[in-house]
C-alpha positions as CSV (number, residue, x, y, z in Angstrom):
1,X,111.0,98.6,144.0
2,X,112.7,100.7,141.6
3,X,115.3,97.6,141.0
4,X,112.3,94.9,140.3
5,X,110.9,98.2,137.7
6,X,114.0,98.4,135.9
7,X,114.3,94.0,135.9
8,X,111.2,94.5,133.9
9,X,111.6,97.2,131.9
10,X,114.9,95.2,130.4
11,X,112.9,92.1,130.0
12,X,110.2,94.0,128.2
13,X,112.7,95.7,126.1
14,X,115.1,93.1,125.3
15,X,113.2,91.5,122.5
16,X,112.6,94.9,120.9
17,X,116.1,95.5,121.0
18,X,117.2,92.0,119.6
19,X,115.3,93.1,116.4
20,X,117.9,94.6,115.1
21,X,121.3,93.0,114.1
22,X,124.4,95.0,115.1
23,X,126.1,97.4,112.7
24,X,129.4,96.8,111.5
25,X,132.0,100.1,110.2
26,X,134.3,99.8,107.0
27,X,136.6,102.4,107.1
28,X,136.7,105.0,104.0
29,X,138.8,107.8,103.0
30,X,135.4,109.9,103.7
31,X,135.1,108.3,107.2
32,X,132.9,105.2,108.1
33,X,130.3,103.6,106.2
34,X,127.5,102.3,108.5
35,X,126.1,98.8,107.7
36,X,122.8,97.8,108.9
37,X,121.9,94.1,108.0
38,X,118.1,94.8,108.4
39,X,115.6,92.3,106.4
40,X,116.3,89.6,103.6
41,X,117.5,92.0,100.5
42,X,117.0,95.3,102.9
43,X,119.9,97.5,104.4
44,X,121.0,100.8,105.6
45,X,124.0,102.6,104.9
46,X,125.3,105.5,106.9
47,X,128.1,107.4,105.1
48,X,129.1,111.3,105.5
49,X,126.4,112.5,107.0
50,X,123.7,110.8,104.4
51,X,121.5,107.6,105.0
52,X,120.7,105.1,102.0
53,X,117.7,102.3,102.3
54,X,118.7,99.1,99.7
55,X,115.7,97.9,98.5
56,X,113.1,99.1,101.6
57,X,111.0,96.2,102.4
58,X,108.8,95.2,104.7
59,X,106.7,98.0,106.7
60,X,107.9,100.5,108.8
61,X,109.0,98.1,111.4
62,X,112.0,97.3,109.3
63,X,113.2,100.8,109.9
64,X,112.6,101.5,113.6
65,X,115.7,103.8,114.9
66,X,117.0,103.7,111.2
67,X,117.0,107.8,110.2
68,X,114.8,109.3,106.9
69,X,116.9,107.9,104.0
70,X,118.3,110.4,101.9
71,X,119.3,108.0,98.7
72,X,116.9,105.0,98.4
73,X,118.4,102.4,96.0
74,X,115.6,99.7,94.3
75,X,117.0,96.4,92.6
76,X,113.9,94.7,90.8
77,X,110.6,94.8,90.3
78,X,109.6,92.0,92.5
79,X,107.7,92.8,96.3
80,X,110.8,92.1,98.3
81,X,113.0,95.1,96.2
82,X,110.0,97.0,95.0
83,X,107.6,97.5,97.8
84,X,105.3,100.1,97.4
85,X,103.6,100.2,100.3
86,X,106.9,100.0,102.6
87,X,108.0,103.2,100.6
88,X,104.9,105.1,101.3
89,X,104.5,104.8,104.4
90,X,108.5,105.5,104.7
91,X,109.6,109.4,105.3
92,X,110.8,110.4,102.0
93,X,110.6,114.0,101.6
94,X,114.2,114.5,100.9
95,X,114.8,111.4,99.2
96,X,116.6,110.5,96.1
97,X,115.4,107.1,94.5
98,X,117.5,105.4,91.8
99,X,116.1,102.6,90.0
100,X,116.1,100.5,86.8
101,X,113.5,101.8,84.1
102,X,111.4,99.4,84.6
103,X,110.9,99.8,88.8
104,X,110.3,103.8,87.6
105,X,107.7,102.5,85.1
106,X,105.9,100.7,87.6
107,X,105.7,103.5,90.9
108,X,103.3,106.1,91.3
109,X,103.4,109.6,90.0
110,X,104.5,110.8,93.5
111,X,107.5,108.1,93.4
112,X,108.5,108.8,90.0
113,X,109.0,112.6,90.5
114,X,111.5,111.4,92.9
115,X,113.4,109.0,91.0
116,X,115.7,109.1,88.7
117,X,117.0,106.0,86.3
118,X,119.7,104.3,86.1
119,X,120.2,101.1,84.1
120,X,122.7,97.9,82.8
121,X,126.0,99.7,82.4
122,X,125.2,103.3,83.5
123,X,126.9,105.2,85.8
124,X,125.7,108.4,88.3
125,X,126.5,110.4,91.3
126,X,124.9,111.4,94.0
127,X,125.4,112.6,97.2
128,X,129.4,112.2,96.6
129,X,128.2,108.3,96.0
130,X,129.0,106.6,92.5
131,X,126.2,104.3,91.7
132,X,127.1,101.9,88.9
133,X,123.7,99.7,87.5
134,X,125.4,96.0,86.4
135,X,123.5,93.2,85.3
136,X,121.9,90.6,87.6
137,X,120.0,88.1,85.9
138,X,119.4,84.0,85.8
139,X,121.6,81.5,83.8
140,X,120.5,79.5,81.4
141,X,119.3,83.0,79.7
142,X,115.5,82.7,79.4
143,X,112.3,85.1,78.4
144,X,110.8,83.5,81.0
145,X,113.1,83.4,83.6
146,X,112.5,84.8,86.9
147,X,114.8,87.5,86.2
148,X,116.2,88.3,82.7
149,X,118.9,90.3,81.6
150,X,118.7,94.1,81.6
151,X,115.4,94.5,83.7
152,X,116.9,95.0,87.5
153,X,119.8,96.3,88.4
154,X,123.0,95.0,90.7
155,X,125.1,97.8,91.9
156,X,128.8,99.2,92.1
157,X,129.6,101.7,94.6
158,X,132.0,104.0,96.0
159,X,132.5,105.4,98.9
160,X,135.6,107.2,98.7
161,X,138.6,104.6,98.4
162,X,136.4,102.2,99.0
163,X,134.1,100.1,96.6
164,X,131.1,98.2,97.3
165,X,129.3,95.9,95.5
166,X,125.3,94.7,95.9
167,X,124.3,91.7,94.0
168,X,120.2,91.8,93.1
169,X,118.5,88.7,92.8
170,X,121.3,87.2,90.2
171,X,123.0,83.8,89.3
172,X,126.6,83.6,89.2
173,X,127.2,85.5,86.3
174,X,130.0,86.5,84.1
175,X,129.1,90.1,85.0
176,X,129.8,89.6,88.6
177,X,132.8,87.0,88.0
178,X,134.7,89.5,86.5
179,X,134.7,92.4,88.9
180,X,137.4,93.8,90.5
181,X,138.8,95.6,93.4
182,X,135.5,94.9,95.1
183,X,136.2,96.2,99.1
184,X,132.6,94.7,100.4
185,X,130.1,92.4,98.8
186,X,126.5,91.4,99.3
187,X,125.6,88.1,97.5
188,X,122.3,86.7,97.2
189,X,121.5,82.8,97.4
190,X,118.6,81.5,97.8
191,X,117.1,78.6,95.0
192,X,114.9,79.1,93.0
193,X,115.0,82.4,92.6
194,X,118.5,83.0,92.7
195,X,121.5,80.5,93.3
196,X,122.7,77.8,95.3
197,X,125.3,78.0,98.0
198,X,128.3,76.2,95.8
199,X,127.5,79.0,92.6
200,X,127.5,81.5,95.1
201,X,131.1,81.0,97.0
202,X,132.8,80.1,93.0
203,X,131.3,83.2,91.9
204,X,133.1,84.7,95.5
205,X,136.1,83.3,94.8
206,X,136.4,84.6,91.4
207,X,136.2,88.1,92.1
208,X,137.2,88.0,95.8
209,X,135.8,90.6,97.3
210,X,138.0,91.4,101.0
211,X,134.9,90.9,102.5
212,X,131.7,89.1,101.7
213,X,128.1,89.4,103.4
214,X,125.6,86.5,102.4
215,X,121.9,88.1,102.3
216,X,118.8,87.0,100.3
217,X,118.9,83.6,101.8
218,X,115.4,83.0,101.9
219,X,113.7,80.8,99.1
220,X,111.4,78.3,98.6
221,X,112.5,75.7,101.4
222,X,114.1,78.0,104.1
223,X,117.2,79.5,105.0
224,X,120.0,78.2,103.1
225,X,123.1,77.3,105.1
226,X,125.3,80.4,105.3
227,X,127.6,78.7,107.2
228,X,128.5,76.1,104.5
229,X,128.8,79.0,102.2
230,X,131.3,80.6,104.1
231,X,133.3,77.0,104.5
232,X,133.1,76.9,100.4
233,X,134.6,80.3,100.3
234,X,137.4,80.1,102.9
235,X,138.5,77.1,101.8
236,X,138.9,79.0,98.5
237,X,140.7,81.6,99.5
238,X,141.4,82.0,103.4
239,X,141.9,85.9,103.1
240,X,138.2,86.7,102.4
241,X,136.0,88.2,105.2
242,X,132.8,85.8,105.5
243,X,131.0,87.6,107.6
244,X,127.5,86.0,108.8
245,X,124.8,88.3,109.7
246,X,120.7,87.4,111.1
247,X,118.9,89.1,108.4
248,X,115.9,87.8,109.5
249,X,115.4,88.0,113.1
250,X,113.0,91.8,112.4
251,X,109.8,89.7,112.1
C-alpha cells in the first residue's frame, strides 16, 4: 500500500515539478550566481545571499519555490516586463526596484517609493551588484516603433569578476555589438517585436559573449527556432556557450 501511495504521489507531483526548468551555476569571485530560466523575459538570480526577479511576469505561479526578491530589475513598459499585477501580488517588502524613468512614471505610489531610476548610460550599485542601463531599442529608428531609443533599458552587470549582460526587447544594435568582456548573455528574438534569429546570432558573434542564453522567443507566430540560432552562432564562432533553455513550459 504504502508503495502504490508513493507511485501516486510522484505521478501527481511530477508535472508540478516539470514547471520549472533546471538552474544552471556560473562561477564568480563572490561564489555562484543562480540562474533560473523561469517565463519568456522572466528570471531569477541567486547571488551572495540576495535574490533578483528580471522583469516578474506572469502571476505568482511564475515564482513558486523562487525566495522574496531582494533586487527586482524592470526592462520596459510593456505587460510582459512591466506587470503590475504580478508585482503586487509578489512579496516585496524588502525589495529594491530599478527601472527606466518611464516604468517609475507609470507604477503606483506604493511601487515608486520602492524604486529607484536608472536610465540609457547610467550606472548604480546595489547590493554589491553594478547595474548599468544601455540602450535596447528597434532599427530603422522610428517615433513609432515598438520600442524607441532611450525609453527601456538593457542591462550590464557584475557580479564580482564576472559580467552579465540582459538584452530588453532590442534589435541588433550598435549598443549591443560593441560590448565587451560579456561572461553571460541573454538575447531576445522574437519578430515583430524584437529580431529575427540571423540578427540575433551576428549581433552574438560580434560581441561574443562565453556564453549565450536565447530568451524572449515568443512573438507573433510562435516559438522561434532556438536551435537554428544556436547553429548560426557556432558556426560563427565554436567557442561560444549556446545554451538552450524551456522558458516556457510554467503555463
Amino acid at each position: 500500500m504504502k508503495a502504490t501511495f508513493a507511485f501516486l504521489f510522484l505521478l501527481i507531483s511530477a508535472p508540478l515539478w516539470a514547471q520549472l526548468p533546471a538552474a544552471d551555476d556560473l562561477s564568480t569571485s563572490k561564489g555562484p550566481l543562480k540562474i533560473q530560466p523561469l517565463n519568456h523575459a522572466t528570471m531569477s538570480l541567486t547571488w551572495a545571499g540576495k535574490t533578483i526577479y528580471v522583469d516578474p511576469y506572469g502571476g505568482t505561479k511564475t515564482f513558486k519555490g523562487i525566495a522574496a526578491p531582494d533586487l527586482v530589475l524592470i526592462s520596459d513598459i510593456h505587460g510582459d516586463h512591466f506587470d503590475p499585477k504580478t508585482l503586487d501580488s509578489l512579496d516585496l517588502s524588502k525589495a529594491i526596484i530599478v527601472a527606466p524613468k518611464a516604468v517609475i512614471d507609470m507604477m503606483s505610489d506604493k511601487l515608486k517609493a520602492k524604486a529607484v531610476a536608472v536610465n540609457n548610460g547610467q550606472t548604480i550599485s546595489k547590493l554589491d551588484i553594478s547595474i548599468m542601463g544601455i540602450p535596447m531599442y528597434n532599427l530603422p529608428e522610428s517615433a513609432d516603433a515598438k520600442h524607441t531609443k532611450g525609453r527601456g533599458n538593457g542591462y550590464v552587470l557584475k557580479f564580482g569578476d564576472k559580467t552579465v549582460y540582459i538584452s530588453g526587447d532590442t534589435a541588433g544594435i550598435p549598443e549591443m555589438r560593441a560590448l565587451k568582456n560579456i561572461d553571460l548573455a541573454f538575447v531576445c528574438m522574437n519578430l515583430p517585436y524584437t529580431m529575427d534569429v540571423p540578427e540575433a546570432a551576428s549581433a552574438v558573434l560580434d560581441f561574443k559573449p562565453k556564453i549565450v542564453y536565447p530568451y524572449h522567443y515568443r512573438g507573433q507566430n510562435g516559438l522561434s527556432d532556438t536551435e537554428a540560432f544556436k547553429k548560426l552562432v557556432n558556426a560563427g564562432d565554436k567557442k561560444i556557450d549556446v545554451r538552450l533553455r524551456d522558458w516556457y513550459s510554467i503555463k
